[in-house]
N, C-alpha and C positions, 0 to 999 in steps of 0.2 A: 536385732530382729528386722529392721528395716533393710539391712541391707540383704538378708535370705531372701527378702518378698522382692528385691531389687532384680537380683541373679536369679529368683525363679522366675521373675514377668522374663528377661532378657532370653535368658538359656530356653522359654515355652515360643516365644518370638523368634531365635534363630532358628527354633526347629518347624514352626509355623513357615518361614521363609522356607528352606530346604526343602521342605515336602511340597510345597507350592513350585518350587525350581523341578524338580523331581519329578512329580505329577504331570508338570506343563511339555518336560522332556518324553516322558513315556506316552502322552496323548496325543506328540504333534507325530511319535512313532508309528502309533497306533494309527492314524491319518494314512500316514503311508503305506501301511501295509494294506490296510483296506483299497486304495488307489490300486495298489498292486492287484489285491485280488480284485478287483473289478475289471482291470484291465485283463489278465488272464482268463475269467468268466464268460468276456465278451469274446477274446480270441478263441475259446473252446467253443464258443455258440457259433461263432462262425465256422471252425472248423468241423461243425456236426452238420451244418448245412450245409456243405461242401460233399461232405461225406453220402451224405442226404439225396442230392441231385447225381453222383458217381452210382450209388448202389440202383437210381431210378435207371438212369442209363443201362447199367448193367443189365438190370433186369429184362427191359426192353429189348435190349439185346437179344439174350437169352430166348426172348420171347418168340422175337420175328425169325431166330434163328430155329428153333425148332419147326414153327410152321414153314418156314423155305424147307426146310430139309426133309419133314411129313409129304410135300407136295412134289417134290423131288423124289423122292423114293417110289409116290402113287404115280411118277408120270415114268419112271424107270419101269416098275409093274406093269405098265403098260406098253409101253413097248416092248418089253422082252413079251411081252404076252402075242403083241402082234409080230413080231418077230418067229414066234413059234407059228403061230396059224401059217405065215408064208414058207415056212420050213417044211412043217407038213403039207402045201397044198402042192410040194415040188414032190 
């Protein structure tokens, strides 16, 4: 009898050890992978701020390029306009 309780304290202790090895193996895992994603997290927030200041620009663009090209057409309009008046006063 004493020696069951013997081999069940030892055989509940190596498995006490194991899961402890086990555990400490899948957390120090778990550690890293978390590092990873953080580091990828940060590299995404920077590359959306990046993104962020391109589409500002774009837009900007966009912007001043339409009104150059509105004022361009009203200053075209007007010369072919005075262009006509001197057409007819010939």
């Amino acid at each position: 009898m004493d020696a069951i309780v013997v081999i069940l304290v030892f055989s509940l202790l190596v498995i006490t050890i194991w899961l402890r090895i086990v555990f400490s193996k899948r957390r120090s895992i778990h550690h890293q992978k978390m590092e990873q994603l953080k580091e990828l997290f940060s590299s995404l927030v920077k590359k959306q701020e990046m993104l962020n200041q391109k589409a500002i620009i774009s837009s900007d663009f966009q912007l001043k390029y339409k009104s150059d090209m509105s004022k361009l057409s009203e200053e075209i309009f007007v010369l072919q306009k005075k262009i006509f008046e001197l057409i007819s006063k010939q």
